[in-house]
VOBA-1610 file (N, C-alpha, C; in pm, whole numbers, padded with zeros to 5 digits, always signed):
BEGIN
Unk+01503+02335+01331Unk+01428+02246+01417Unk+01521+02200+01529Unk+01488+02226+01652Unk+01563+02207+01746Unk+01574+02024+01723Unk+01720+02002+01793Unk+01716+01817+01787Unk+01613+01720+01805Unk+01551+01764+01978Unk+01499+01705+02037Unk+01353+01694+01947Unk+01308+01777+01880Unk+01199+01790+01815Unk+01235+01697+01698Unk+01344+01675+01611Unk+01380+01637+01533Unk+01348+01500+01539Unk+01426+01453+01642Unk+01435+01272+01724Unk+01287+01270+01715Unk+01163+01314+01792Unk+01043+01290+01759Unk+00967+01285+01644Unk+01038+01359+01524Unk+00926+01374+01419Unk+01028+01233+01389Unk+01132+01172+01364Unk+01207+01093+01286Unk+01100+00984+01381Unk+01128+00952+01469Unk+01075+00791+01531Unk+00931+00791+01520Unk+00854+00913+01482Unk+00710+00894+01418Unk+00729+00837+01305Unk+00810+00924+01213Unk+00800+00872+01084Unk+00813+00702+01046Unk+00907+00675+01135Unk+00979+00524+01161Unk+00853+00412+01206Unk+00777+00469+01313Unk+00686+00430+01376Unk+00536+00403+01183Unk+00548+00496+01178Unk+00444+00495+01060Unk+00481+00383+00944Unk+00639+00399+00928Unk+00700+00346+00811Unk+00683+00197+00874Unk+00695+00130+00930Unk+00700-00012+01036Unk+00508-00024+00988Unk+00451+00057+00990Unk+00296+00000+00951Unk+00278-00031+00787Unk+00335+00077+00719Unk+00349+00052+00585Unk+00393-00074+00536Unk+00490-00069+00579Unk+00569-00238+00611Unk+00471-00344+00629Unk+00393-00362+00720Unk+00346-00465+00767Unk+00236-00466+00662Unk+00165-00336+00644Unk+00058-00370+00495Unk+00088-00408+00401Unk+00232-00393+00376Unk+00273-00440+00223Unk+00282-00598+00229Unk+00332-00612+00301Unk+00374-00763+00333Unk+00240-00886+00400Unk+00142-00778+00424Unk-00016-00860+00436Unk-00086-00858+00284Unk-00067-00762+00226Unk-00091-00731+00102Unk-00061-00867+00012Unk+00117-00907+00013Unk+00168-00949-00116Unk+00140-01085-00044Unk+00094-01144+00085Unk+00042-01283+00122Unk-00106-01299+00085Unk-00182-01162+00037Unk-00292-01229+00027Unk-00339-01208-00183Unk-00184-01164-00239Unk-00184-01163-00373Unk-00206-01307-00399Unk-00346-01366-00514Unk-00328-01460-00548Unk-00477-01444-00659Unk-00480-01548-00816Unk-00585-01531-00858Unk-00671-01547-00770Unk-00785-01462-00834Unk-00942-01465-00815Unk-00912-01338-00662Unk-00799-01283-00612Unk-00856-01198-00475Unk-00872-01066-00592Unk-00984-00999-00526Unk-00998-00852-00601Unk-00937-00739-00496Unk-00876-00640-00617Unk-00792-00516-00538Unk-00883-00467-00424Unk-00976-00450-00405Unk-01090-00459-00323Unk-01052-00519-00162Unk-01051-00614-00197Unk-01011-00709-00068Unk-00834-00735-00018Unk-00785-00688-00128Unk-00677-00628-00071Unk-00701-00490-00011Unk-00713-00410-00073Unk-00750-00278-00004Unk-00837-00265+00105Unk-00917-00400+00203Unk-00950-00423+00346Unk-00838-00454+00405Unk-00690-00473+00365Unk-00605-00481+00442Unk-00553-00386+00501Unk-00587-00281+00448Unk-00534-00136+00505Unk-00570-00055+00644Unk-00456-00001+00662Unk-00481+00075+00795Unk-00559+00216+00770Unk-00505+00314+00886Unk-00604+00459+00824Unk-00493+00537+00735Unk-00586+00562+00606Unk-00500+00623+00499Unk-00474+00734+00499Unk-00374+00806+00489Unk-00361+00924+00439Unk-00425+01009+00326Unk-00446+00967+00251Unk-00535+00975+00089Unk-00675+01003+00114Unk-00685+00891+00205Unk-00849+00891+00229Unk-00926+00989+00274Unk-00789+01030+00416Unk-00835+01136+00526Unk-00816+01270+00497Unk-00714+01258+00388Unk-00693+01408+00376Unk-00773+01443+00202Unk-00762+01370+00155Unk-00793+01417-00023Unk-00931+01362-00010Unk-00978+01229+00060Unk-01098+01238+00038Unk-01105+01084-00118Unk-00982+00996-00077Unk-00920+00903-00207Unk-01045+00775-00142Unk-01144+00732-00230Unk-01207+00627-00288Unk-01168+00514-00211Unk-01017+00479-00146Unk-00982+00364-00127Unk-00874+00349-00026Unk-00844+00301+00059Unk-00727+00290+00187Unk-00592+00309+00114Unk-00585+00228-00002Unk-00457+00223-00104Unk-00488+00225-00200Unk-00358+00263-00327Unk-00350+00255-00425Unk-00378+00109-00484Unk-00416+00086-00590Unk-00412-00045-00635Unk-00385-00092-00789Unk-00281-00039-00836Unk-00256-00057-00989Unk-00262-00199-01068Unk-00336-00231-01163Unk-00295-00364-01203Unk-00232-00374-01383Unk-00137-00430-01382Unk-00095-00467-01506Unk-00069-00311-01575Unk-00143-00265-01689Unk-00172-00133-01802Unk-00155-00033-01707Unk-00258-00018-01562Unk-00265+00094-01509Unk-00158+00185-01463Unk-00093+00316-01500Unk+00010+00301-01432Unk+00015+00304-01277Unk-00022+00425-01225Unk-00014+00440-01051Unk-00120+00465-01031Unk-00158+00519-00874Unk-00274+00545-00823Unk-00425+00502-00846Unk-00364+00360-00871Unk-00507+00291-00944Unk-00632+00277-00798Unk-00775+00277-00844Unk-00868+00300-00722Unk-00941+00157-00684Unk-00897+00086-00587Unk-00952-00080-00580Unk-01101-00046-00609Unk-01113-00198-00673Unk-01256-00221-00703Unk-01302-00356-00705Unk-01356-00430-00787Unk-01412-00569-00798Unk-01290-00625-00910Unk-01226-00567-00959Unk-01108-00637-01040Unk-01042-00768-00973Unk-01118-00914-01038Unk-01009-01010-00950Unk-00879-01019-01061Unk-00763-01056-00944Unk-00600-01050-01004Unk-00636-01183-01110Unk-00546-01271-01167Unk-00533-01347-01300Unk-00365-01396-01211Unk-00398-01509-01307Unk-00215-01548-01276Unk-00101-01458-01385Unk-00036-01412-01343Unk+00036-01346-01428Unk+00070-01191-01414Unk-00075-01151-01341Unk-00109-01006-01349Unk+00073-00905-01238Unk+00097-00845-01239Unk+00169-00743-01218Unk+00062-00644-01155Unk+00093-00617-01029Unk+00016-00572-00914Unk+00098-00461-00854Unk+00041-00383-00833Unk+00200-00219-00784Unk+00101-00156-00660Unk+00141-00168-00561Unk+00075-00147-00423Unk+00164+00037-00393Unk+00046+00120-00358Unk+00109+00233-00316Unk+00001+00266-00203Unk+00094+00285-00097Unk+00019+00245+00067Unk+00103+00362+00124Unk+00034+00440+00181Unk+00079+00533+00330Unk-00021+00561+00419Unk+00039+00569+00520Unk-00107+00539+00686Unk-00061+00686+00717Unk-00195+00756+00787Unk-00196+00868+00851Unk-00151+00819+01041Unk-00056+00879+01068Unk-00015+00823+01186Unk+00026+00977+01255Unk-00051+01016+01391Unk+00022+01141+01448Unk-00013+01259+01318Unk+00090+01362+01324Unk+00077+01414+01187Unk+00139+01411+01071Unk+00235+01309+01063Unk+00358+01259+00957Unk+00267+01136+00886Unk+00312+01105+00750Unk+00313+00992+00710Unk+00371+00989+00593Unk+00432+00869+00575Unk+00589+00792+00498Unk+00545+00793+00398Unk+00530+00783+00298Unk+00504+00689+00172Unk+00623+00634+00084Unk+00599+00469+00003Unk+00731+00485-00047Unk+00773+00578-00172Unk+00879+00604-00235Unk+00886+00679-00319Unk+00849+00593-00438Unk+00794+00477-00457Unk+00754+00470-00581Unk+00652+00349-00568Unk+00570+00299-00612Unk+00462+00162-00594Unk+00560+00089-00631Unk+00515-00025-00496Unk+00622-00129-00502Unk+00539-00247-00562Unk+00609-00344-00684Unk+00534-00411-00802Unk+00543-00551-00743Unk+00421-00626-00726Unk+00449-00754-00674Unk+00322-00875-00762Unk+00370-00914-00862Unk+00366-00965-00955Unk+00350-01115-00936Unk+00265-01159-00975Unk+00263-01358-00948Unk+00295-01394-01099Unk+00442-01415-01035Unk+00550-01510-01131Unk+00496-01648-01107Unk+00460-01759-01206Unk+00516-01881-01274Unk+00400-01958-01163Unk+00372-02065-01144Unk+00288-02132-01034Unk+00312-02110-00969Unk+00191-02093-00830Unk+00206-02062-00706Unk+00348-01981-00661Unk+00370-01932-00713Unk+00490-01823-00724Unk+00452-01654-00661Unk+00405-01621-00593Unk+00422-01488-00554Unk+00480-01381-00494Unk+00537-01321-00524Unk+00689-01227-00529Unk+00627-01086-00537
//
């Protein structure tokens, strides 16, 4: 791959990865009992999953037992619950994903991490 081609696919990828980012982090502000994976999964941008496989849901949405690739639904979270977000946006023709669902869990009162 010539450089110059290189520098472009990298600052797409970067460009994509910076959206992932920002969903995760809209995501784990709107983790709290009673929201359903559902309404987290309106936080999402355009999915990769969706557009290409034809996936049920913008994101993954695992809770607690499930392990990965869980499919949002009417499930509201609980205090306690262990929540594993797996999010990648179709951007250009690249898209990032992280290498593993990142687990964001509501520790202890009003505690969400």
């Amino acid at each position: 791959m010539h450089v110059h081609q290189f520098t472009r696919r990298l600052e797409s990828l970067r460009a994509a990865g910076r959206v992932v980012r920002r969903m995760i982090q809209a995501m784990k502000r709107a983790i709290r009992p009673g929201v359903t994976t559902a309404e987290l999964d309106d936080i999402g941008a355009r999915s990769a999953p969706s557009l290409v496989y034809g996936f049920p849901g913008t994101s993954c949405i695992s809770v607690n037992e499930e392990a990965v690739h869980g499919i949002p639904n009417g499930r509201a979270l609980s205090e306690g619950d262990l929540v594993k977000l797996d999010v990648t946006v179709k951007r250009t023709a690249s898209w990032p994903m992280p290498r593993k669902p990142s687990p964001w869990g509501m520790r202890g009162k009003n505690s969400y991490a």
